[in-house]
mmCIF file as gemmi writes it, N, C-alpha and C atoms, coordinates in Angstrom:
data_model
loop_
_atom_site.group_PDB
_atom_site.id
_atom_site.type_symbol
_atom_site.label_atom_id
_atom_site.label_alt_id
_atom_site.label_comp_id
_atom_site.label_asym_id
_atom_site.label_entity_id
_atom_site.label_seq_id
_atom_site.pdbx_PDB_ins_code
_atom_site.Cartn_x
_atom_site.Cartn_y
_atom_site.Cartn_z
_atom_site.occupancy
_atom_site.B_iso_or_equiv
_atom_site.pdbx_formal_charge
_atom_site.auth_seq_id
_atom_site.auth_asym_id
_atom_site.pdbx_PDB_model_num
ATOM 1 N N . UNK Axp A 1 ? 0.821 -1.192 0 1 0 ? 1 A 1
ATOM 2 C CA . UNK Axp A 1 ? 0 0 0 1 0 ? 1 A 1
ATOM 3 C C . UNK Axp A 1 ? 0.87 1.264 0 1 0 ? 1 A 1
ATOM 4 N N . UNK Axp A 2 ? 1.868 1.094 0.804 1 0 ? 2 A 1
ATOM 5 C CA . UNK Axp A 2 ? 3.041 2.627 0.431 1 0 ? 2 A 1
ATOM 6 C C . UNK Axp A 2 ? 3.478 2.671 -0.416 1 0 ? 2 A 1
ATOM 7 N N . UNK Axp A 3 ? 3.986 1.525 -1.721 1 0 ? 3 A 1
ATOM 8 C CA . UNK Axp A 3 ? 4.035 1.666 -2.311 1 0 ? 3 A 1
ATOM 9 C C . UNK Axp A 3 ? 3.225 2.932 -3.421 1 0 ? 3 A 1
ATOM 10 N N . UNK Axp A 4 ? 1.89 2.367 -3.512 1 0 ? 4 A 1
ATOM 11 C CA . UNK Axp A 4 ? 0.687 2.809 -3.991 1 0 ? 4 A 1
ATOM 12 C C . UNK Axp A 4 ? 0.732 4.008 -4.045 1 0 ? 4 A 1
ATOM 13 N N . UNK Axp A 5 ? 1.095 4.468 -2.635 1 0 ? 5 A 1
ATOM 14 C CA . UNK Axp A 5 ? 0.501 6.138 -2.219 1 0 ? 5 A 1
ATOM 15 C C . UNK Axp A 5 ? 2.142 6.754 -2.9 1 0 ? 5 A 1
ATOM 16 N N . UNK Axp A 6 ? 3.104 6.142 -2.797 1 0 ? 6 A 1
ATOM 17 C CA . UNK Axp A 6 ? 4.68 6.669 -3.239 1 0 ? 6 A 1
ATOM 18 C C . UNK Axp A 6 ? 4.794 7.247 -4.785 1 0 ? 6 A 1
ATOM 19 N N . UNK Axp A 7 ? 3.569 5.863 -5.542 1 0 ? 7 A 1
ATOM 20 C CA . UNK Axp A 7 ? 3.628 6.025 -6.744 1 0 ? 7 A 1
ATOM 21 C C . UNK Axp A 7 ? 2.635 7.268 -7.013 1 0 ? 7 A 1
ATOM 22 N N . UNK Axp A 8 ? 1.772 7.291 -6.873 1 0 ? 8 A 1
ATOM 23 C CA . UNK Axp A 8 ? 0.518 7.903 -6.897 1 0 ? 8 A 1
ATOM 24 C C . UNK Axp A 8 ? 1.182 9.475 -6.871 1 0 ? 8 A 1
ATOM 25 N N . UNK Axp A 9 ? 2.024 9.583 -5.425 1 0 ? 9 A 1
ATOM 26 C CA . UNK Axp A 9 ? 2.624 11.341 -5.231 1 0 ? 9 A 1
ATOM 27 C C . UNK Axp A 9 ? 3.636 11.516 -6.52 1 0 ? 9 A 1
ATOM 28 N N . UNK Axp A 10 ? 4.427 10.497 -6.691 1 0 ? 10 A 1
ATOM 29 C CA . UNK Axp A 10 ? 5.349 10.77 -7.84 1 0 ? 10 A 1
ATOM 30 C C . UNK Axp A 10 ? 4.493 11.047 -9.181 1 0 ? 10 A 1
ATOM 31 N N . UNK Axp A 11 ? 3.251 10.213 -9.588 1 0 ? 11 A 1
ATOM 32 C CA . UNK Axp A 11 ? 2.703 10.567 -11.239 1 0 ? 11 A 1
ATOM 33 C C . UNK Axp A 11 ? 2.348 11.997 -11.023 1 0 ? 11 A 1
ATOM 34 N N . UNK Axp A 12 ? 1.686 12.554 -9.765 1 0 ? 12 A 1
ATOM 35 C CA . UNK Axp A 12 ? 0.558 14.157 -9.746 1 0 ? 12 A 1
ATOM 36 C C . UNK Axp A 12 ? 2.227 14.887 -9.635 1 0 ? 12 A 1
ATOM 37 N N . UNK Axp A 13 ? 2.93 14.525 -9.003 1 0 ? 13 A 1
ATOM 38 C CA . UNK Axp A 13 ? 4.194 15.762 -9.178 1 0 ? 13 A 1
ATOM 39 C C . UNK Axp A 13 ? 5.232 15.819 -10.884 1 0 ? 13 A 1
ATOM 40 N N . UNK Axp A 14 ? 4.623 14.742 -11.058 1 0 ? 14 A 1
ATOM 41 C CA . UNK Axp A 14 ? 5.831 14.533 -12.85 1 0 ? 14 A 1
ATOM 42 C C . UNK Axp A 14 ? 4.588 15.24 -13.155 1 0 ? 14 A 1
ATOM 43 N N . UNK Axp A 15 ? 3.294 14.912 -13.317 1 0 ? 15 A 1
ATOM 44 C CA . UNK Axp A 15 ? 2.393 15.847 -14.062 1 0 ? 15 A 1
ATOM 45 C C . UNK Axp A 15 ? 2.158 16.812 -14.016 1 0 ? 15 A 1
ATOM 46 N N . UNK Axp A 16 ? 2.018 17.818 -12.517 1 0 ? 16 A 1
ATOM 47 C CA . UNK Axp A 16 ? 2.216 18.852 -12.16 1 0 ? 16 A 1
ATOM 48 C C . UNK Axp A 16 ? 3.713 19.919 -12.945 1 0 ? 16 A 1
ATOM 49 N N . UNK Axp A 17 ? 4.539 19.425 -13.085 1 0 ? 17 A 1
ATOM 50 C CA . UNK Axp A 17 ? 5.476 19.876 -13.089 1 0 ? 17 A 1
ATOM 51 C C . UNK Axp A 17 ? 5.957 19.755 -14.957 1 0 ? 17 A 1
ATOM 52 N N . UNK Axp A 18 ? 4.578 19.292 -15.756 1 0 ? 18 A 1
ATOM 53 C CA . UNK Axp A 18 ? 4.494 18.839 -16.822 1 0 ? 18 A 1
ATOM 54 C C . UNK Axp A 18 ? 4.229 20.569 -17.885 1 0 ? 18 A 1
ATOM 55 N N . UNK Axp A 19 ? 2.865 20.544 -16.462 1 0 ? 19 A 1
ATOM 56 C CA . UNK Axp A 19 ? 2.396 21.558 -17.096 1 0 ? 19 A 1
ATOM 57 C C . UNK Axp A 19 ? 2.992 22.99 -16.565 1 0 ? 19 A 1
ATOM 58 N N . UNK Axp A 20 ? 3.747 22.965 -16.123 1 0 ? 20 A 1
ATOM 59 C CA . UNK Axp A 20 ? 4.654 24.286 -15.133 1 0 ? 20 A 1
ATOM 60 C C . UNK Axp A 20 ? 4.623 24.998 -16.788 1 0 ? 20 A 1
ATOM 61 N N . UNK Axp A 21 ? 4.583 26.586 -16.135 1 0 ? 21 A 1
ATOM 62 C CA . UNK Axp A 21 ? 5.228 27.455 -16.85 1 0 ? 21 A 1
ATOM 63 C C . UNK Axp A 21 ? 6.635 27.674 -17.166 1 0 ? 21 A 1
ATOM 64 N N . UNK Axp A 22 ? 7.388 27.187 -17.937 1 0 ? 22 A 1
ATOM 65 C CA . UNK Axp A 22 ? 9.094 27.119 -17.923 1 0 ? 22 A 1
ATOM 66 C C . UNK Axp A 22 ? 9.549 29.018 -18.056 1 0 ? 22 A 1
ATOM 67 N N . UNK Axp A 23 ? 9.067 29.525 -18.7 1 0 ? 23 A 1
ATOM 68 C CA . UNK Axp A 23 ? 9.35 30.596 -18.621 1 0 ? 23 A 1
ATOM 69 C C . UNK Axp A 23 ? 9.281 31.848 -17.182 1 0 ? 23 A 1
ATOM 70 N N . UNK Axp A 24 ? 8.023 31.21 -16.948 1 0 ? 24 A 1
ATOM 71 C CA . UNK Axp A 24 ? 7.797 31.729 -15.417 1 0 ? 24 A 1
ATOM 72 C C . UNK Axp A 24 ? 8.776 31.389 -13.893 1 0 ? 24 A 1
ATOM 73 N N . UNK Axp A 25 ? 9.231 30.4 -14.58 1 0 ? 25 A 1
ATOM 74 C CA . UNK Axp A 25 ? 9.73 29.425 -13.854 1 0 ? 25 A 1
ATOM 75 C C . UNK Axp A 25 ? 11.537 29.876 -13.398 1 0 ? 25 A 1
ATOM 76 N N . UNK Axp A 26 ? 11.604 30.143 -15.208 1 0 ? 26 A 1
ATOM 77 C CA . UNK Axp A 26 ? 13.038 30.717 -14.664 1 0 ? 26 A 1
ATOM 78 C C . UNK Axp A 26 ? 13.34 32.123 -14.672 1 0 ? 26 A 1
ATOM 79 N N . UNK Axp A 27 ? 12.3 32.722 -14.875 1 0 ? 27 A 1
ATOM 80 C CA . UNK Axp A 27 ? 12.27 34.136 -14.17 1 0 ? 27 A 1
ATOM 81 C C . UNK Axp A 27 ? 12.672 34.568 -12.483 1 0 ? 27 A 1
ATOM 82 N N . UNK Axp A 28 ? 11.355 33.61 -11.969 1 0 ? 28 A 1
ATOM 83 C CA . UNK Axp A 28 ? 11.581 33.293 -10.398 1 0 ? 28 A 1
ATOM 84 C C . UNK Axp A 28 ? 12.991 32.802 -10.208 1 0 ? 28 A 1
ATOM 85 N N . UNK Axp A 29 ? 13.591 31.745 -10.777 1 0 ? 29 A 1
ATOM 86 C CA . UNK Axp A 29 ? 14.845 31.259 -10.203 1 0 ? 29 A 1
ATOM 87 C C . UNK Axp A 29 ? 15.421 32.539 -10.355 1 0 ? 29 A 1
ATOM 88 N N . UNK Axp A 30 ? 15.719 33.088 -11.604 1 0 ? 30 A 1
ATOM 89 C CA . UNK Axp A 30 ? 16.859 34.268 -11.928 1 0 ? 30 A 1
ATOM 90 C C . UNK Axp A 30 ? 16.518 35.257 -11.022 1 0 ? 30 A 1
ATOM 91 N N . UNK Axp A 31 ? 15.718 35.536 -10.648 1 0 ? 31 A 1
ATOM 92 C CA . UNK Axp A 31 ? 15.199 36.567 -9.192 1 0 ? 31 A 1
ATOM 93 C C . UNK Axp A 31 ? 15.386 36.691 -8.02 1 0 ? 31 A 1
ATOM 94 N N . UNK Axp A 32 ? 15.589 34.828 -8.171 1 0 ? 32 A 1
ATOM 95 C CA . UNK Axp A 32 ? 15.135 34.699 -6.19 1 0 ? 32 A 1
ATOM 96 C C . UNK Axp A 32 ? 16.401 33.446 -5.624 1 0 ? 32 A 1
ATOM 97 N N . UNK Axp A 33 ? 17.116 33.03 -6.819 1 0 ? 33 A 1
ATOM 98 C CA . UNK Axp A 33 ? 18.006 32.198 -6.097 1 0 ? 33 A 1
ATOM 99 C C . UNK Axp A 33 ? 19.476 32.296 -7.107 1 0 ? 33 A 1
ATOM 100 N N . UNK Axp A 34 ? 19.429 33.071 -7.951 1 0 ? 34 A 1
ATOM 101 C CA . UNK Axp A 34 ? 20.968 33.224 -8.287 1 0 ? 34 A 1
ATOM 102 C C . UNK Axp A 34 ? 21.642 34.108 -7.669 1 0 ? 34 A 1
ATOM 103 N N . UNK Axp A 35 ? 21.093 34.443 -6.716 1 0 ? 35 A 1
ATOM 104 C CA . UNK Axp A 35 ? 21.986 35.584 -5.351 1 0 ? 35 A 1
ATOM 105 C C . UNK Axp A 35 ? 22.224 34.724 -4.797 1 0 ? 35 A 1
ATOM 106 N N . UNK Axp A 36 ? 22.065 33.364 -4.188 1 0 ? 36 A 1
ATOM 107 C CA . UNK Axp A 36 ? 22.672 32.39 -3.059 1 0 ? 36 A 1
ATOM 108 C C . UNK Axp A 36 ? 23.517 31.65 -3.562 1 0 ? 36 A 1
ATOM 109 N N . UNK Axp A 37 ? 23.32 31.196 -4.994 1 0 ? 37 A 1
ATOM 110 C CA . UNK Axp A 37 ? 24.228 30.081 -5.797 1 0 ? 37 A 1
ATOM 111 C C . UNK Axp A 37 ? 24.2 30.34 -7.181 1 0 ? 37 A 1
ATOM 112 N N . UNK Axp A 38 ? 25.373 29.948 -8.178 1 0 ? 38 A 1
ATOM 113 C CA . UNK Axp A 38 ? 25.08 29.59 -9.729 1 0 ? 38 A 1
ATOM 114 C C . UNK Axp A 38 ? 24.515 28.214 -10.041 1 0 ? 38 A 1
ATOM 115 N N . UNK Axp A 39 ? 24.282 28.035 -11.427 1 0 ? 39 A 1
ATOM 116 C CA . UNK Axp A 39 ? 23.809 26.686 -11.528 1 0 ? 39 A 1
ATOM 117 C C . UNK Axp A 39 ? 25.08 25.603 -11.452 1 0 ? 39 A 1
ATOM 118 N N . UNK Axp A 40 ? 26.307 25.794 -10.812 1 0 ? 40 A 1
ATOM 119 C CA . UNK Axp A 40 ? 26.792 24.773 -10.46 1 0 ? 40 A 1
ATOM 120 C C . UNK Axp A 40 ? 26.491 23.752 -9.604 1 0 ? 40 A 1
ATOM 121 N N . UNK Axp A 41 ? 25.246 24.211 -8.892 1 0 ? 41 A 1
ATOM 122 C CA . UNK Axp A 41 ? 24.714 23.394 -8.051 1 0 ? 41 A 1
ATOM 123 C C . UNK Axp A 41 ? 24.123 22.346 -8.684 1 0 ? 41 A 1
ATOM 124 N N . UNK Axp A 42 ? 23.647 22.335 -9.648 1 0 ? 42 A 1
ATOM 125 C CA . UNK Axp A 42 ? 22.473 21.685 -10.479 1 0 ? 42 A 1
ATOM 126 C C . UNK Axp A 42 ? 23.692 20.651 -11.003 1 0 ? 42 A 1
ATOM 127 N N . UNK Axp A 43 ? 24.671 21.046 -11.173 1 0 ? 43 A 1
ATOM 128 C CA . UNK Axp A 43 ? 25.313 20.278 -12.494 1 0 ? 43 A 1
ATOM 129 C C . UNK Axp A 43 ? 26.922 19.229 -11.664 1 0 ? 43 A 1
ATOM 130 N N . UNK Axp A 44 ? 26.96 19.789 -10.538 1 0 ? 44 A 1
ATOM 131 C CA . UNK Axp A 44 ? 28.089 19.206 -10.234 1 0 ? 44 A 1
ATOM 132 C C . UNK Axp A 44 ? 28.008 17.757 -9.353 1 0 ? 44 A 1
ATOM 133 N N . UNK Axp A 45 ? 28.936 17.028 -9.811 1 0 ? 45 A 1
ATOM 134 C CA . UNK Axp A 45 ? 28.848 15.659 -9.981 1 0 ? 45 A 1
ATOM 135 C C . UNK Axp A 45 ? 28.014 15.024 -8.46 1 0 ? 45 A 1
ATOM 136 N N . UNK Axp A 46 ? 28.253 15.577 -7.315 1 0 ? 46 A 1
ATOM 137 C CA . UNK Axp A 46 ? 27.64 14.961 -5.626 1 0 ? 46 A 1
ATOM 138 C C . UNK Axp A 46 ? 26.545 15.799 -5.5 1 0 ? 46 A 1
ATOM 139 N N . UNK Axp A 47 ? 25.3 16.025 -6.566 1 0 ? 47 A 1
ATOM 140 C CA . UNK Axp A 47 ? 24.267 17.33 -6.217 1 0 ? 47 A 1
ATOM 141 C C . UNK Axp A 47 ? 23.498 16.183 -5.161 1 0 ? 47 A 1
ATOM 142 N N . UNK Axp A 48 ? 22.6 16.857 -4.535 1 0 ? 48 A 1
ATOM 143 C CA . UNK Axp A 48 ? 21.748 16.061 -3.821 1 0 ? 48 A 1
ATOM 144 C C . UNK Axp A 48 ? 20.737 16.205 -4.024 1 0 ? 48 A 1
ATOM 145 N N . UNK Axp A 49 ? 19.792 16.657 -5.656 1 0 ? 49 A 1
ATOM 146 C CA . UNK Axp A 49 ? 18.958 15.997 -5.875 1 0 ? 49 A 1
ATOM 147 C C . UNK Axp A 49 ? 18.732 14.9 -7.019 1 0 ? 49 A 1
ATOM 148 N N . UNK Axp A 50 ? 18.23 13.948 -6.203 1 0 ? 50 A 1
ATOM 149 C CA . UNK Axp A 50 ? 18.439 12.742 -7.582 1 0 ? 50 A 1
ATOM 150 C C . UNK Axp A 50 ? 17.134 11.727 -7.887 1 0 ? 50 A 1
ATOM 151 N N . UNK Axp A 51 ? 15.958 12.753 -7.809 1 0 ? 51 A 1
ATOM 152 C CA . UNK Axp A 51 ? 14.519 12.571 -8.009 1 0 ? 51 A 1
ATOM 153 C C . UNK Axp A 51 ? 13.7 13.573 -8.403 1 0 ? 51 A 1
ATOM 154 N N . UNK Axp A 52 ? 12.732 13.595 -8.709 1 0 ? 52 A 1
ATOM 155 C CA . UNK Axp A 52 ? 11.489 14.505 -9.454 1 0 ? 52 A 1
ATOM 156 C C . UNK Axp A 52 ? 11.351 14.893 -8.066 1 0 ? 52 A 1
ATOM 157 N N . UNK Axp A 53 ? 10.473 14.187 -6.757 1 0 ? 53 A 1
ATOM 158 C CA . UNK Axp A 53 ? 10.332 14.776 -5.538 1 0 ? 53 A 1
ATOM 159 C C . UNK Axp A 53 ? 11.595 15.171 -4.701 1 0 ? 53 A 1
ATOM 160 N N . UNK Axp A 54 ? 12.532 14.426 -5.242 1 0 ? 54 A 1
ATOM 161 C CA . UNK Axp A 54 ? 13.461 15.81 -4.156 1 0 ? 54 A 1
ATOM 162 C C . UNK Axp A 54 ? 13.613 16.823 -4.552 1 0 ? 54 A 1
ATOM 163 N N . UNK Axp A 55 ? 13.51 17.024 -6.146 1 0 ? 55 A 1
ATOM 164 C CA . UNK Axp A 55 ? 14.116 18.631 -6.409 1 0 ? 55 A 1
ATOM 165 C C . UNK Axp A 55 ? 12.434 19.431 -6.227 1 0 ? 55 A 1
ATOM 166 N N . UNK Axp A 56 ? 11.246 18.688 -5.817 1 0 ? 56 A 1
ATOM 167 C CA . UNK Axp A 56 ? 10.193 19.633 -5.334 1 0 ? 56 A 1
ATOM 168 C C . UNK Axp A 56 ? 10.84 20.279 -3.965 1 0 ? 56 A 1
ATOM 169 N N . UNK Axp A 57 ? 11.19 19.044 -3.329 1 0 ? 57 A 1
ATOM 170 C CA . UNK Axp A 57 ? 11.428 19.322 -1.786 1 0 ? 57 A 1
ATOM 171 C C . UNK Axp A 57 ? 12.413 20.169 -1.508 1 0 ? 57 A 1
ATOM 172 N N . UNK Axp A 58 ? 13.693 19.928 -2.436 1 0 ? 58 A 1
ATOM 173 C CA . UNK Axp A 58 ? 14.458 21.317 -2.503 1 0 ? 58 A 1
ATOM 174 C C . UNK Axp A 58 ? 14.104 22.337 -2.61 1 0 ? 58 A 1
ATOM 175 N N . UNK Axp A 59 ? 13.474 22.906 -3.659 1 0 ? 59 A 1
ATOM 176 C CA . UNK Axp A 59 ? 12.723 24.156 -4.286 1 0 ? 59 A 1
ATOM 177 C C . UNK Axp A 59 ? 11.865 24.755 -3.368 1 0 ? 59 A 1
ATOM 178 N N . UNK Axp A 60 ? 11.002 23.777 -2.247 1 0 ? 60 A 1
ATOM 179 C CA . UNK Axp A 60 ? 10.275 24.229 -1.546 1 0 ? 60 A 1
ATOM 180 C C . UNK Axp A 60 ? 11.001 24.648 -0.337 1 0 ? 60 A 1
ATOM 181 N N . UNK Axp A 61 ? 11.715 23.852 0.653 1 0 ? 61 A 1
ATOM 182 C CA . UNK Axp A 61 ? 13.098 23.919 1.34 1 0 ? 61 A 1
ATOM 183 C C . UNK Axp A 61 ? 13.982 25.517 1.249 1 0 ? 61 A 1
ATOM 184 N N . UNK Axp A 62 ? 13.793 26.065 -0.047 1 0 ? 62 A 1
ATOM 185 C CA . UNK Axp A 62 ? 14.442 27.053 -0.508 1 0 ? 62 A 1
ATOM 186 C C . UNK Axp A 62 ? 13.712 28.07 -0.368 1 0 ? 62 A 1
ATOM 187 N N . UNK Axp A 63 ? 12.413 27.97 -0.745 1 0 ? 63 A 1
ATOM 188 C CA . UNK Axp A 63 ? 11.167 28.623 -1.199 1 0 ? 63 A 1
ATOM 189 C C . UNK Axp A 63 ? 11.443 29.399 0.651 1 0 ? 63 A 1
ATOM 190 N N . UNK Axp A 64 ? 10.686 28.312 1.881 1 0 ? 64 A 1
ATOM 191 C CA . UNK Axp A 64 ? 10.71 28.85 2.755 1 0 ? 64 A 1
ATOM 192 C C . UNK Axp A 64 ? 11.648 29.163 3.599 1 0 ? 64 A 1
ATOM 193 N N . UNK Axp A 65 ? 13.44 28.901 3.389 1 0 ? 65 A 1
ATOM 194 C CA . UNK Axp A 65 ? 14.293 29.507 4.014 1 0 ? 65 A 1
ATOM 195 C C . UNK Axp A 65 ? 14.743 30.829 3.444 1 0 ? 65 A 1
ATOM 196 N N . UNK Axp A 66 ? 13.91 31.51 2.331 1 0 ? 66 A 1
ATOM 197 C CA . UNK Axp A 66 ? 14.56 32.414 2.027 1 0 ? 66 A 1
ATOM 198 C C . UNK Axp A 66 ? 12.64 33.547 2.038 1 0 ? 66 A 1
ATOM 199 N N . UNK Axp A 67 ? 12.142 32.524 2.829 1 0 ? 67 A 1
ATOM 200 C CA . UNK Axp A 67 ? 10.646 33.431 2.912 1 0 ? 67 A 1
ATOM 201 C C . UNK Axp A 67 ? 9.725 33.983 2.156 1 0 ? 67 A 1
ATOM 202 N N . UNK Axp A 68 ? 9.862 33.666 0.989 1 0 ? 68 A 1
ATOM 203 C CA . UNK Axp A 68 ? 9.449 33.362 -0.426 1 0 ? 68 A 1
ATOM 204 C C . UNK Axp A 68 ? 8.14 33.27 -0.409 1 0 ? 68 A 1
ATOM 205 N N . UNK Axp A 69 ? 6.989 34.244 -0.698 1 0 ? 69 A 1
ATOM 206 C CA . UNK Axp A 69 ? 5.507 33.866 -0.896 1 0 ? 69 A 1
ATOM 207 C C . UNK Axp A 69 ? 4.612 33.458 -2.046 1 0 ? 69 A 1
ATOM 208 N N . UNK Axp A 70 ? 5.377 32.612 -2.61 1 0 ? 70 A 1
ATOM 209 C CA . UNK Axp A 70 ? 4.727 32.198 -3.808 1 0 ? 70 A 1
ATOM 210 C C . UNK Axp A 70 ? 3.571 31.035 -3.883 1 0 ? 70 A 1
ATOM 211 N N . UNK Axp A 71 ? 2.989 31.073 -4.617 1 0 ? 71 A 1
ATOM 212 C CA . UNK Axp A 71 ? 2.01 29.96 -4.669 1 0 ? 71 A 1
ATOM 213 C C . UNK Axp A 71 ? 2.282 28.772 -5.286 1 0 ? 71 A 1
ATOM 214 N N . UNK Axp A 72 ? 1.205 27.628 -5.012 1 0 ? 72 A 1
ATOM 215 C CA . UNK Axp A 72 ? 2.143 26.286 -5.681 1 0 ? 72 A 1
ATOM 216 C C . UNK Axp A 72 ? 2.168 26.691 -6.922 1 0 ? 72 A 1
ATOM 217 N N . UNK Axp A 73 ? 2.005 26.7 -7.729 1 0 ? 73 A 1
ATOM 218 C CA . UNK Axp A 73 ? 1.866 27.114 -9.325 1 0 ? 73 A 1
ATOM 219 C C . UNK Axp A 73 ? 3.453 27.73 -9.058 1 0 ? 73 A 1
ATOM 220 N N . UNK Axp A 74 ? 3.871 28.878 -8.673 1 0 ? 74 A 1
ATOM 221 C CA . UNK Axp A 74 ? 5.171 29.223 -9.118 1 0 ? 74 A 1
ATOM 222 C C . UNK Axp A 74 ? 6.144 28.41 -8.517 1 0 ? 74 A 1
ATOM 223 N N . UNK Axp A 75 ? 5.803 27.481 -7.116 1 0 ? 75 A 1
ATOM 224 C CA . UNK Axp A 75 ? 7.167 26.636 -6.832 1 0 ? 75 A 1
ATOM 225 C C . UNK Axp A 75 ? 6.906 25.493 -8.263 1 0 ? 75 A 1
ATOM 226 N N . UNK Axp A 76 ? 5.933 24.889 -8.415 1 0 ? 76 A 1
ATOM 227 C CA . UNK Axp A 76 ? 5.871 23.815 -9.848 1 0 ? 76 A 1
ATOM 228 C C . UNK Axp A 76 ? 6.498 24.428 -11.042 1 0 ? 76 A 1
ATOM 229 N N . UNK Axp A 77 ? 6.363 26.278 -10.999 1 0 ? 77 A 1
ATOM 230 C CA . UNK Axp A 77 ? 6.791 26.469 -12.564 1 0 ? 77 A 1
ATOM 231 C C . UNK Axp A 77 ? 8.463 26.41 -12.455 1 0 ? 77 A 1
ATOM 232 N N . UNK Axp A 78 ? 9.216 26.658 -11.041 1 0 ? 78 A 1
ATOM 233 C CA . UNK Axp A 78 ? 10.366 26.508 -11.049 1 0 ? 78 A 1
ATOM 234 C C . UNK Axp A 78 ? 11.039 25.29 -10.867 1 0 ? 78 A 1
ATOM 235 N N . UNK Axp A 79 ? 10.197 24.15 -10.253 1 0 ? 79 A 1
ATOM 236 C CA . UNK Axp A 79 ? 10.994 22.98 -10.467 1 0 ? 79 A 1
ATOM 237 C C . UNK Axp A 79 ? 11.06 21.914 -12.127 1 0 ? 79 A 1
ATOM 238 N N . UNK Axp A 80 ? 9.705 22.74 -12.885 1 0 ? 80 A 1
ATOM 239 C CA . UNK Axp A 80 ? 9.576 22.525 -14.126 1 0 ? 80 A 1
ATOM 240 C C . UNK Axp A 80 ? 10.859 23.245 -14.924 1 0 ? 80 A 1
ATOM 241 N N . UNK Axp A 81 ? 10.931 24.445 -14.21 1 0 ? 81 A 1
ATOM 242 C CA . UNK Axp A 81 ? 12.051 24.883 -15.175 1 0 ? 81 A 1
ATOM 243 C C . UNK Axp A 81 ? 13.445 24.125 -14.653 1 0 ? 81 A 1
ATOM 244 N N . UNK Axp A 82 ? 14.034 23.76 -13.592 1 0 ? 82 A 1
ATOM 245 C CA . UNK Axp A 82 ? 15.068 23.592 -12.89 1 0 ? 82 A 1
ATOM 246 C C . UNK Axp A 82 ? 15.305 22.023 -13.611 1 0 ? 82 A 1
ATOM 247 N N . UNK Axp A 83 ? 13.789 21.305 -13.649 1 0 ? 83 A 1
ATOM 248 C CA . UNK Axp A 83 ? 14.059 19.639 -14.304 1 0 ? 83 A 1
ATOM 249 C C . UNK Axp A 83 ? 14.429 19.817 -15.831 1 0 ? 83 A 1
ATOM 250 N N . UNK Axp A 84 ? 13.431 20.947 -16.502 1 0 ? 84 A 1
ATOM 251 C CA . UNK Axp A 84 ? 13.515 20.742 -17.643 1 0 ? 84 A 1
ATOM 252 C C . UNK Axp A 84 ? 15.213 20.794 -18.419 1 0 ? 84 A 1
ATOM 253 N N . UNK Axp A 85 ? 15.6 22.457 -17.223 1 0 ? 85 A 1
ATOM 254 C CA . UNK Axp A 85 ? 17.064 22.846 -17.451 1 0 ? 85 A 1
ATOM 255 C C . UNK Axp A 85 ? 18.15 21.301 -17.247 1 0 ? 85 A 1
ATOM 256 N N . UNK Axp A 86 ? 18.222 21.367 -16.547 1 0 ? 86 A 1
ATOM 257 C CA . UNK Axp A 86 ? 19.584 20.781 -15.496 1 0 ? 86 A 1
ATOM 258 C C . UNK Axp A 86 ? 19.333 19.262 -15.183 1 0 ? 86 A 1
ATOM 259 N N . UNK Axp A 87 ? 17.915 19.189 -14.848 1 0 ? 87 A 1
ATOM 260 C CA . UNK Axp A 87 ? 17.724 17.351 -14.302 1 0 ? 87 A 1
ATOM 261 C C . UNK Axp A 87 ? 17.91 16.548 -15.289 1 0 ? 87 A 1
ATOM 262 N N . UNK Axp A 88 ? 16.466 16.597 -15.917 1 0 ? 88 A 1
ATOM 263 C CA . UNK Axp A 88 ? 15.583 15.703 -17.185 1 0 ? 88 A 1
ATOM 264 C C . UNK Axp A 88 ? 15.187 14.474 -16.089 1 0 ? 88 A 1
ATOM 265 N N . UNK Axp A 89 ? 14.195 14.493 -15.273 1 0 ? 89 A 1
ATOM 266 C CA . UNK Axp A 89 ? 13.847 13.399 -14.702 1 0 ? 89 A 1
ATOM 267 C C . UNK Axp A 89 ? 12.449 12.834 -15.239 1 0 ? 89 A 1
């Protein structure tokens, strides 16, 4: 059954993140997180995200340590842009 519910969160977040705005997406990043880091984070060989839901959980993780009031729609349009860029998951 955890299985079930594991799979279930992973299809609504690949789909969610299907329909993200990519453009919107990396507006917000270029706004709100290339003052803390470059995209070497994304690309260098020990990153620590290495799933569709961790790089939500990152993004969100980020979202509220830097106090960020966005709605789900703009954390989805940035992990849409962040997978589409850098992941491909």
């Amino acid at each position: 059954m955890k299985f079930f519910y594991a799979s279930a969160v992973f299809v609504l977040t690949l789909g969610s993140s299907q329909a993200a705005d990519i453009d919107n997406g990396d507006d917000l990043h270029f706004t709100n997180c290339t003052g803390c880091h470059d995209d070497s984070v994304y690309t260098r060989e020990n990153r620590r995200v290495s799933s569709l839901p961790r790089l939500g959980a990152q993004v969100r993780f980020c979202k509220d340590s830097l106090g960020l009031t966005w709605f789900e729609d703009e954390v989805e349009d940035v992990i849409g842009y962040l997978n589409q860029t850098y992941y491909h998951f």
